[in-house]
NUGUNU-142740 format. One record per residue (C-alpha): x, y, z; residue number from 0; residue in one letter. Coordinates in steps of 0.001 Angstrom, whole numbers, plus 500000, padded with zeros to 6 digits. Each point is the difference from the previous one (the first is absolute). Example, Ala and Ser with C-alpha at 12.3 -4.5 7.8 and 13.67 -1.06 7.14 Angstrom:
BEGIN
<site <512300; 495500; 507800>; 0; "A">,
<site <501370; 503440; 499340>; 1; "S">,
***
This chain:
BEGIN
<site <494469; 917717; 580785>; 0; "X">,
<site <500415; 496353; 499472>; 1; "X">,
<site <500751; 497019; 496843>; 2; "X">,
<site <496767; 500116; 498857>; 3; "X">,
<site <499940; 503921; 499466>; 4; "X">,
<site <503081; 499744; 498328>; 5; "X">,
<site <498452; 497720; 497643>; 6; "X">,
<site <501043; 496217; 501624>; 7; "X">,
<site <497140; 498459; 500816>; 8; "X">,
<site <501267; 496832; 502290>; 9; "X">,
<site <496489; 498357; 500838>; 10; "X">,
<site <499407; 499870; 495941>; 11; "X">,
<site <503386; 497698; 500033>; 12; "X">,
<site <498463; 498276; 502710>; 13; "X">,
<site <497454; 499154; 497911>; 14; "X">,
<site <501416; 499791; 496746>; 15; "X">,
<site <502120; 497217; 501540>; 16; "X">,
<site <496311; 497839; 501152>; 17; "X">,
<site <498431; 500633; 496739>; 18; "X">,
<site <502981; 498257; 498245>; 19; "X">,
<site <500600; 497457; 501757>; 20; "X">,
<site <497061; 497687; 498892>; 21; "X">,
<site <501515; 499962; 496249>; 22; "X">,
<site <503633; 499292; 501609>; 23; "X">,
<site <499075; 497019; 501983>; 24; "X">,
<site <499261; 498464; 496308>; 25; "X">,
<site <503468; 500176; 499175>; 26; "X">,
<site <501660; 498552; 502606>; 27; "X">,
<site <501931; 496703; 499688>; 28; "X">,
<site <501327; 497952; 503121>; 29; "X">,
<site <503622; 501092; 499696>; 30; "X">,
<site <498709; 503148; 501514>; 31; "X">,
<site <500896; 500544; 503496>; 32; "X">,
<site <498716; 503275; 500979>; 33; "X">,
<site <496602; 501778; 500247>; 34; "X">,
<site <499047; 502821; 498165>; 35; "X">,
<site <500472; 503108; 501349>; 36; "X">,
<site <503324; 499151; 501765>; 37; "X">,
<site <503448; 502061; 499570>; 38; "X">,
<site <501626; 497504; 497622>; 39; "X">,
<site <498833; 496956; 497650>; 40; "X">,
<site <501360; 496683; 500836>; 41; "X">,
<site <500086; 497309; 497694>; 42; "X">,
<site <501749; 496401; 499678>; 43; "X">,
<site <502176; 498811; 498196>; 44; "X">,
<site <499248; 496336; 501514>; 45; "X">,
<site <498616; 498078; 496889>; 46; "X">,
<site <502443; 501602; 497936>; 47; "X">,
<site <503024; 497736; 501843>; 48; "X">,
<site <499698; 497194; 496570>; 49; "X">,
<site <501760; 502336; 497921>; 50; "X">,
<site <503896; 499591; 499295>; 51; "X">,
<site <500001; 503675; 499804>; 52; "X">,
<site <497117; 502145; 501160>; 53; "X">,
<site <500373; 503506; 498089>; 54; "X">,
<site <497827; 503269; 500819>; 55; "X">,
<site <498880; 501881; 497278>; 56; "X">,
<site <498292; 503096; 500361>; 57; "X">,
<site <498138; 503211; 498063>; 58; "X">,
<site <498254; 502984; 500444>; 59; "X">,
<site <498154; 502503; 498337>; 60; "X">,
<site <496730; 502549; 500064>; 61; "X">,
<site <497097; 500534; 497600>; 62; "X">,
<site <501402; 503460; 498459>; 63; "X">,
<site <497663; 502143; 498379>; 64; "X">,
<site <497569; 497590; 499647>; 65; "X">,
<site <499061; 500997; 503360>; 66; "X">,
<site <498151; 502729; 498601>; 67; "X">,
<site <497489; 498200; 497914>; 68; "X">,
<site <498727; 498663; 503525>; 69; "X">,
<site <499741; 503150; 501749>; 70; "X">,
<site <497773; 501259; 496939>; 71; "X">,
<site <498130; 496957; 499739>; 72; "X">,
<site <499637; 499492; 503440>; 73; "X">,
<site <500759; 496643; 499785>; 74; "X">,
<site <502907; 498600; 502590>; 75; "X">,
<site <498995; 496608; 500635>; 76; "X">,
<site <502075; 498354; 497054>; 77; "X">,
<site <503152; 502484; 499960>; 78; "X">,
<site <502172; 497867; 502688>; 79; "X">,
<site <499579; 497094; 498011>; 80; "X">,
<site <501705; 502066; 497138>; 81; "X">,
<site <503277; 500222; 502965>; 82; "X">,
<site <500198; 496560; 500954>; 83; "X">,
<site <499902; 499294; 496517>; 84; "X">,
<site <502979; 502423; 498688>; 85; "X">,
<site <502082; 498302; 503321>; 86; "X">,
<site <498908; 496306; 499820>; 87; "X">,
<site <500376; 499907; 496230>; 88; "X">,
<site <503955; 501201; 499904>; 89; "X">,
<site <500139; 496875; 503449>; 90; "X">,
<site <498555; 497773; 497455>; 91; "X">,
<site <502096; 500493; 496856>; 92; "X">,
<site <502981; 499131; 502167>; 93; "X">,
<site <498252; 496833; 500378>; 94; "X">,
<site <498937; 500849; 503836>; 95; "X">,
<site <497069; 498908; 501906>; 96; "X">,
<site <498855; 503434; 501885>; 97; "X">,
<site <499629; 499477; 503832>; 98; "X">,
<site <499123; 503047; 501456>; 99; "X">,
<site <498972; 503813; 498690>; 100; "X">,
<site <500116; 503651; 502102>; 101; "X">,
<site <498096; 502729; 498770>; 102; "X">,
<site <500742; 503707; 500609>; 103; "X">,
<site <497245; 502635; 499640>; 104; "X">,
<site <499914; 503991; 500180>; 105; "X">,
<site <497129; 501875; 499839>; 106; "X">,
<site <499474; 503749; 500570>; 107; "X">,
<site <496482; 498887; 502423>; 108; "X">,
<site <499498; 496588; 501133>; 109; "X">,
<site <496660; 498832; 499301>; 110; "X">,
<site <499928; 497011; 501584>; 111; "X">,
<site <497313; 498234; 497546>; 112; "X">,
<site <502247; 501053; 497376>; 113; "X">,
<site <503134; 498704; 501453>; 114; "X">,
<site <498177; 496886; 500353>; 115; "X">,
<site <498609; 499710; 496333>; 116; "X">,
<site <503633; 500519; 498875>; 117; "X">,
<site <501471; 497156; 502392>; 118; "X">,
<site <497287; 498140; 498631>; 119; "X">,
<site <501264; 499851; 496526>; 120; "X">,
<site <504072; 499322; 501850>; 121; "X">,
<site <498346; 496830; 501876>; 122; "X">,
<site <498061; 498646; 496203>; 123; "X">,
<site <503475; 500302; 498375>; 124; "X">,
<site <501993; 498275; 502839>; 125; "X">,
<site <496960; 497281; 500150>; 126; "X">,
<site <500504; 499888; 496264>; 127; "X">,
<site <503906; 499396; 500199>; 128; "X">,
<site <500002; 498032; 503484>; 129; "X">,
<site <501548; 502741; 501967>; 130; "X">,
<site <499868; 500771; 503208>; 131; "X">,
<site <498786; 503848; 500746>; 132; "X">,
<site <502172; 500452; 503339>; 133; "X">,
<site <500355; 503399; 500708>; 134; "X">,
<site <499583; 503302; 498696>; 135; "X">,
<site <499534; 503875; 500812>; 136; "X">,
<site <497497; 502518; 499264>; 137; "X">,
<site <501556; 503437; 500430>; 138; "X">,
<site <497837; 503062; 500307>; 139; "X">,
<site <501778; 502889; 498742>; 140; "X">,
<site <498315; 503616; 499878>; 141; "X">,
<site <501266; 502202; 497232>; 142; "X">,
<site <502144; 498243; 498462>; 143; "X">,
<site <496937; 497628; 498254>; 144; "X">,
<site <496659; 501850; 498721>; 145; "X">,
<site <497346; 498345; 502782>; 146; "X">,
<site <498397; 497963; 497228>; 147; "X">,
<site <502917; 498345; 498795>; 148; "X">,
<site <502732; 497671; 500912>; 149; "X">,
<site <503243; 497364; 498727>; 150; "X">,
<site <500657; 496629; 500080>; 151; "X">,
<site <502790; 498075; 500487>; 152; "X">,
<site <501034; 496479; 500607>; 153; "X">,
<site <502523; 497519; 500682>; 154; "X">,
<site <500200; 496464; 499468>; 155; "X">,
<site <502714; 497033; 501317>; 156; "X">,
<site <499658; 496483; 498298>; 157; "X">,
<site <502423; 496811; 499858>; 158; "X">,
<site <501481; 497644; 497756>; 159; "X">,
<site <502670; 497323; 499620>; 160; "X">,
<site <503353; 501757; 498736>; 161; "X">,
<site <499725; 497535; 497277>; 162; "X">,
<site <496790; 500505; 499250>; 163; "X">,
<site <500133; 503930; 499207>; 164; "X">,
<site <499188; 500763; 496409>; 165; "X">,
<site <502940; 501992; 498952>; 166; "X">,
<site <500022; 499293; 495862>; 167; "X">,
<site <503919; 498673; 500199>; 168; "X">,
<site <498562; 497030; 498231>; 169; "X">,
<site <498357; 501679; 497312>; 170; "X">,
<site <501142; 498376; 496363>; 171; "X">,
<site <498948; 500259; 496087>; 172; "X">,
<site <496781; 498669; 500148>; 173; "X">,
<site <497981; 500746; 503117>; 174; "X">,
<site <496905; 500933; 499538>; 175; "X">,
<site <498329; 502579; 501433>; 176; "X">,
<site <496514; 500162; 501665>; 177; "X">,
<site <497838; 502847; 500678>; 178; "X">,
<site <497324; 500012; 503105>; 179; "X">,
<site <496876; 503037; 499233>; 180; "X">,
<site <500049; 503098; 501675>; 181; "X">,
<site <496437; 501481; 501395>; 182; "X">,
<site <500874; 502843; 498013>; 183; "X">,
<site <502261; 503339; 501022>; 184; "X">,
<site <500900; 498348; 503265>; 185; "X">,
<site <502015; 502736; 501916>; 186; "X">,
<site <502683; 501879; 498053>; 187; "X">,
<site <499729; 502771; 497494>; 188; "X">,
<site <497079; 501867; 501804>; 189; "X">,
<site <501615; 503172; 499423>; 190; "X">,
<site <499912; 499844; 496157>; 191; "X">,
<site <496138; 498532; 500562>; 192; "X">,
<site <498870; 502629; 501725>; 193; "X">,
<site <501374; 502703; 497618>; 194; "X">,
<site <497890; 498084; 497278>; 195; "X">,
<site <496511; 499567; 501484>; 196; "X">,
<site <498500; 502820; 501867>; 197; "X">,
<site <500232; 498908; 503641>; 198; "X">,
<site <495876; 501201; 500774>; 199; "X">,
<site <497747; 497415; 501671>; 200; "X">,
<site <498097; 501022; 496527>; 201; "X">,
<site <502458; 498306; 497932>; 202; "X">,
<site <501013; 497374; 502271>; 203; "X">,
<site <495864; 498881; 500121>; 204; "X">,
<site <500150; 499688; 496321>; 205; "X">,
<site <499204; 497022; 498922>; 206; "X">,
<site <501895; 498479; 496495>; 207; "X">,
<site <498660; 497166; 498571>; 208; "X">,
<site <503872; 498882; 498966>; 209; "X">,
<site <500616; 499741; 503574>; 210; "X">,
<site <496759; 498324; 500728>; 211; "X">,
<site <499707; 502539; 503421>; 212; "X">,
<site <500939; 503504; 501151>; 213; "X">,
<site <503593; 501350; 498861>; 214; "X">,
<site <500067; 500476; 504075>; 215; "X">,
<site <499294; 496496; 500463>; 216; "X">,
<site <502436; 498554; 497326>; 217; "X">,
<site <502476; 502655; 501638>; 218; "X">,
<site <499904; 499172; 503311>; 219; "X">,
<site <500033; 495978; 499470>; 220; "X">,
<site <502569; 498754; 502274>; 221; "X">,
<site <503314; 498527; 499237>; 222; "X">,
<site <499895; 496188; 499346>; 223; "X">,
<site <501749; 498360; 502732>; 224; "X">,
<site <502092; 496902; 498327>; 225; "X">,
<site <501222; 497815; 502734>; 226; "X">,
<site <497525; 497409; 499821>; 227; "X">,
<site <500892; 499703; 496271>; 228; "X">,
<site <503695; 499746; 500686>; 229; "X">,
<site <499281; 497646; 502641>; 230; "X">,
<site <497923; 497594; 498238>; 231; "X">,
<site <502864; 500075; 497048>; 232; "X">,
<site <502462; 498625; 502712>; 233; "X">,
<site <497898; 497415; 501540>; 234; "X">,
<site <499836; 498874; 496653>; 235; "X">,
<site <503720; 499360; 499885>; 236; "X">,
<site <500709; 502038; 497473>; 237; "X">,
<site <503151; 502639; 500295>; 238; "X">,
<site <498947; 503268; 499480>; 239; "X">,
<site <503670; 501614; 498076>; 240; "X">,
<site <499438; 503692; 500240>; 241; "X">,
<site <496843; 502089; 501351>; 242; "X">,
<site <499086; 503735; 499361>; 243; "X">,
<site <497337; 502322; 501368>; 244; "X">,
<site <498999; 502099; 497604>; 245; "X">,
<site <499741; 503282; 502272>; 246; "X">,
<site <500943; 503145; 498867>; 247; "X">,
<site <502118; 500419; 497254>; 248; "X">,
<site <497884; 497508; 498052>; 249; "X">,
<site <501877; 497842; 497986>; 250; "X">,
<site <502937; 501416; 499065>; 251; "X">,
<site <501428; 500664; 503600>; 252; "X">,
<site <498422; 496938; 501853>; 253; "X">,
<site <500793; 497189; 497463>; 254; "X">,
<site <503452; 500479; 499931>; 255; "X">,
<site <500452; 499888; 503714>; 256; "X">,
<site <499091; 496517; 499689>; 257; "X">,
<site <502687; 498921; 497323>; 258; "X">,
<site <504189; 499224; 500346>; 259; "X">,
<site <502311; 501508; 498118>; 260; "X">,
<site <499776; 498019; 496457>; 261; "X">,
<site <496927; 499589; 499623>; 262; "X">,
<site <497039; 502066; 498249>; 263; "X">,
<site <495880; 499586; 500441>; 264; "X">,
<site <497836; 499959; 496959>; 265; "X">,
<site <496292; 500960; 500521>; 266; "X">,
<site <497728; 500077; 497772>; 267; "X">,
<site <496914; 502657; 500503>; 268; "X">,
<site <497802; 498128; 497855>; 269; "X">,
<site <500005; 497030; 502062>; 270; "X">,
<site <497232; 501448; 502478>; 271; "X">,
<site <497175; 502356; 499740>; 272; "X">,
<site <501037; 503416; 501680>; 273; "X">,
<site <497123; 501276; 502693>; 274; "X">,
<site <497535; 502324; 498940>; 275; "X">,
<site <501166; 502331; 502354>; 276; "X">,
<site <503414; 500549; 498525>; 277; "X">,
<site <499049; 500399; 496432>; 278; "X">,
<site <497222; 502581; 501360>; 279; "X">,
<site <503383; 501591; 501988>; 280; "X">,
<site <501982; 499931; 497029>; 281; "X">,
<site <497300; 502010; 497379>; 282; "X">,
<site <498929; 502292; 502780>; 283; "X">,
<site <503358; 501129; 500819>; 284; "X">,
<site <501623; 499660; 496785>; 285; "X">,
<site <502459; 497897; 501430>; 286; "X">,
<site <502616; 498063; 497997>; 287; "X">,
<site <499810; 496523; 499582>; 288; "X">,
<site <503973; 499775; 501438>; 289; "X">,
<site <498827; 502226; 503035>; 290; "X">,
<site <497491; 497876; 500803>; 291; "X">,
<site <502292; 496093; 500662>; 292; "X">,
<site <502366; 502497; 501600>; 293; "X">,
<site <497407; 501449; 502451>; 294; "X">,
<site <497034; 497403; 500728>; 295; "X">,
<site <499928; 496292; 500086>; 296; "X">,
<site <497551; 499748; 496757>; 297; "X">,
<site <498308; 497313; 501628>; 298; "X">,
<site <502499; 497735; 500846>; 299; "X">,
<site <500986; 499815; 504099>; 300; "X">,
<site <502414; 497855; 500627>; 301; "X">,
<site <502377; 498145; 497324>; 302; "X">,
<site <501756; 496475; 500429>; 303; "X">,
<site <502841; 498176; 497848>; 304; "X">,
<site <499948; 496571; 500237>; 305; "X">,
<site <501042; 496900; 497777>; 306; "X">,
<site <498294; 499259; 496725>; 307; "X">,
<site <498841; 496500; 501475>; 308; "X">,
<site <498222; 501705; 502920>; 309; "X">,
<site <498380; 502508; 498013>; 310; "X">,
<site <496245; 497578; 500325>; 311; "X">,
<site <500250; 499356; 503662>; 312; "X">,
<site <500748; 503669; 500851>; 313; "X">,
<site <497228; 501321; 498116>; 314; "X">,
<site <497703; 497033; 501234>; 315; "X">,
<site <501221; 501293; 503926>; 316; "X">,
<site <499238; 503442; 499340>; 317; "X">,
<site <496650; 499289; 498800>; 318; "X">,
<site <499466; 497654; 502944>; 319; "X">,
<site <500791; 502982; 502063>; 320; "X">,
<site <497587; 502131; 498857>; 321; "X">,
<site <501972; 502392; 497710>; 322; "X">,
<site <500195; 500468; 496104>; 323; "X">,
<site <503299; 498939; 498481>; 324; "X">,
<site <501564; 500208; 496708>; 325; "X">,
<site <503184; 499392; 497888>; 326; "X">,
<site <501293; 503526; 499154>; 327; "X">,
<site <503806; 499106; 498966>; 328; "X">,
<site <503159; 498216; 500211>; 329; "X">,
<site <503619; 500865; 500806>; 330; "X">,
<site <502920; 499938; 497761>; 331; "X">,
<site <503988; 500632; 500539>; 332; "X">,
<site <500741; 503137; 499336>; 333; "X">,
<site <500565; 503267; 501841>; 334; "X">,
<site <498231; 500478; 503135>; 335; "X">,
<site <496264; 501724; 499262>; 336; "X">,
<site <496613; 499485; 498491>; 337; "X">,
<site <498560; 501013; 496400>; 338; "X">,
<site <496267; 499584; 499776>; 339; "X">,
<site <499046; 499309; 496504>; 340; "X">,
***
């Protein structure tokens, strides 16, 4: 008896690990002192010295349930960017610049070709958000994961100036508040999604004209990664107030996390078209319109309050980014919350 009989198989690590590390040598950025493959990842905090008062900021998160549209599909080659996203996102609404990302994967068999596709999609979101991929782990574990299937995890540390960091303490009367497009469910509320639609490759190779592709495809779109967007608002000079990532929860948990006490968010639903995919979510699974803000982001990502006088060069600095931006409320004293109306 040995590992491998027991269902370990060390030389597929082996080579998991040189299969990957093509698409992580594209992330790396020369604060990075370590090669891959090493115990630990070091990074430095060298250029950071300008700052009166260099602040970590962190986050982590998985992919949830969404996990399983992939193993169905067969498709693992965009799901880490959906990770990096969910970590570098909550790094950037604290108005952080992301420096390095760790990924953690189990799997019931390691494939190594798989494993690779999947660190793939980890390296395109940390390229995409200017992270560094520095370490990770890819644990085998028989019987505790079906062979074909396996979770994701990651973690993500970023920096900022302590008086820098977004906190929405200067929120007052007036502020408006921007909206940046979602690419649709992103990664939260899976569960309800997949109680709607028949999870069958059948179903998921539909193809809608609404959506334009397959409900798989419009599915399994990753989660828009915003720190570009959020970046190119700051080297603008503007002063981004308040920031919220509309993960799960929607809007009714995730917009108030952004807001003192004292003041209230007003959005208004008409002020954007909603996503195909959410109005086909809502008649399919006869969802209410409430249930729907309070569960999925409705095609709005990320939301910003800034001052009515920097309303033009914010949405000018999204665009210039690459993203889709639009004017979706204000803010008002009042008790802390949001109405959409």
């Amino acid at each position: 008896m040995d590992y491998k009989h027991a269902g370990v198989d060390i030389e597929a690590g082996y080579k998991s690990v040189e299969l990957m590390k093509e698409h992580i040598k594209k992330t790396m950025r020369p604060e990075v002192l370590t090669n891959i493959g090493g115990f630990s990842g070091a990074f430095s905090m060298e250029r950071f010295k300008h700052m009166e008062k260099p602040t970590l900021v962190s986050g982590t998160d998985g992919v949830g349930t969404k996990l399983k549209l992939a193993f169905l599909m067969d498709k693992h080659d965009t799901i880490g960017i959906d990770c990096v996203a969910m970590c570098v996102n909550d790094i950037a609404c604290a108005g952080g610049e992301p420096l390095f990302f760790l990924d953690y994967i189990a799997c019931g068999k390691n494939t190594p070709e798989k494993i690779a596709e999947i660190v793939k999609g980890v390296a395109t979101g940390c390229e995409q958000s200017s992270a560094a991929l520095i370490g990770g782990e890819t644990a085998e574990m028989p019987g505790f994961y079906p062979e074909d299937e396996y979770d994701l995890a990651g973690f993500a540390v970023g920096i900022v100036d302590e008086k820098d960091l977004i906190t929405g303490k200067e929120l007052v009367e007036g502020d408006i508040l921007i909206g940046i497009a979602s690419s649709g469910v992103h990664s939260n509320g899976f569960s309800l999604v997949r109680k709607v639609f028949p999870m069958t490759k059948e179903s998921l190779n539909t193809y809608y004209d609404e959506l334009g592709r397959t409900l798989g495809e419009a599915l399994l779109e990753p989660t828009k990664i915003y720190v570009k967007a959020l970046r190119t608002v700051k080297e603008k000079g503007v002063t981004i107030k308040a920031c919220s990532h509309i993960t799960g929860g929607g809007f009714y948990e995730n917009v108030p996390r952004m807001l003192p006490e004292g003041m209230h968010a007003y959005i208004e639903k008409n002020s954007y078209e909603v996503p195909a995919i959410f109005t086909m979510l809502a008649k399919e699974g006869n969802i209410e319109e409430q249930m729907m803000y309070n569960t999925y982001n409705m095609g709005i990502g990320m939301i910003v309050a800034v001052s009515k006088e920097d309303v033009n060069t914010v949405l000018d600095a999204v665009k210039e980014a690459g993203e889709t931006p639009y004017v979706v409320g204000y803010i008002k004293a009042g008790e802390k919350g949001v109405t959409l109306c």
